[in-house]
N, C-alpha and C positions, 0 to 999 in steps of 0.2 A: 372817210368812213365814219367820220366821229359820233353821229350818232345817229341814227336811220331807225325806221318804222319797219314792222315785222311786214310780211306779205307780199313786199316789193317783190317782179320776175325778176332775174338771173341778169347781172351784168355781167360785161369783158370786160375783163385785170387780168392783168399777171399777177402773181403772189409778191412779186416787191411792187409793185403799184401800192396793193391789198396793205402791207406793212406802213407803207410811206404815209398811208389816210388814217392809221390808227390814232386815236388821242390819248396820247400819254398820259393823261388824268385818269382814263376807265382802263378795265378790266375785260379781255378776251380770249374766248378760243374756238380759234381754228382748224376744221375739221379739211382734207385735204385727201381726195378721191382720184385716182388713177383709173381713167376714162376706157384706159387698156385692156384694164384687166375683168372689161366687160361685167362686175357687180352691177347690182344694181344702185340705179343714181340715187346720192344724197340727198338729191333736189327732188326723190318724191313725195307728193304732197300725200300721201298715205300714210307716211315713216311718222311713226310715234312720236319720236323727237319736237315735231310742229305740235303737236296738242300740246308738250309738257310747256315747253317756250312759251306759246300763248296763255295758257294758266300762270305761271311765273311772270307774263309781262315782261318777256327779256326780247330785246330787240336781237334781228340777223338780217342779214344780206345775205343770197346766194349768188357766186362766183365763178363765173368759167375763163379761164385758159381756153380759147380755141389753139392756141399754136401747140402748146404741149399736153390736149387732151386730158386735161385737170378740171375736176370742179373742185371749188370751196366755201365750206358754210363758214361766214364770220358771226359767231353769236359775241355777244355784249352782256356779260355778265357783270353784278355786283362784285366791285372790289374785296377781297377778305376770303369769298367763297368761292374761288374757281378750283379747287381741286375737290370740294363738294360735289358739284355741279357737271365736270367731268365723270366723276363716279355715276352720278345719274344718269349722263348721258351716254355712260358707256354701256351701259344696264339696257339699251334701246333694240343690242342688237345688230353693232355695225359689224360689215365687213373684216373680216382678218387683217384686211390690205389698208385699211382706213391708217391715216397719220393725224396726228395732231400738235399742237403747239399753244402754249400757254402764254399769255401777254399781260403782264400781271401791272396794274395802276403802279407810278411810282409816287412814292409817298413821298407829301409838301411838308 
């Protein structure tokens, strides 16, 4: 996953696939959607979220789970600013049931 262009459709991973590709050098977060609980999908391309990303130039992947009914967006955020950028992004409007998870660049 190390670093990928915005826009791409949805691959299948698992979430420890999804971890296994992260590059420890960058900075990410992982947005993480329960397919069950009938929301509506992370992956619509209507959801606010896509405008700010592409203004920002921050790259993401969209992620499905078929076996356990998961999607997940991996954005690629600048190191330093991911608890920024969570704020913003949580400002969009997600689900109650949304999960997330912080991957923070480690420092050389």
């Amino acid at each position: 996953m190390d670093s990928f262009p915005a826009n791409q459709g949805p691959v299948e991973h698992s979430f420890i696939r999804i971890k296994q590709g992260l590059d420890p050098t960058r900075s990410y977060i992982i947005f993480e959607h329960d397919l069950k609980h009938r929301g509506k999908s992370i992956f619509d391309p209507s959801h606010r979220i896509y405008a700010y990303l592409k203004k920002k130039k921050m790259g993401w992947q969209q992620v499905i789970d078929m076996d356990l009914a998961m999607e997940y967006l991996v954005i690629q955020v600048p190191a330093g600013k991911e608890d920024a950028v969570l704020g913003k992004i949580l400002g969009f409007g997600f689900s109650e049931h949304i999960v997330f998870y912080i991957f923070k660049a480690e420092e050389v």
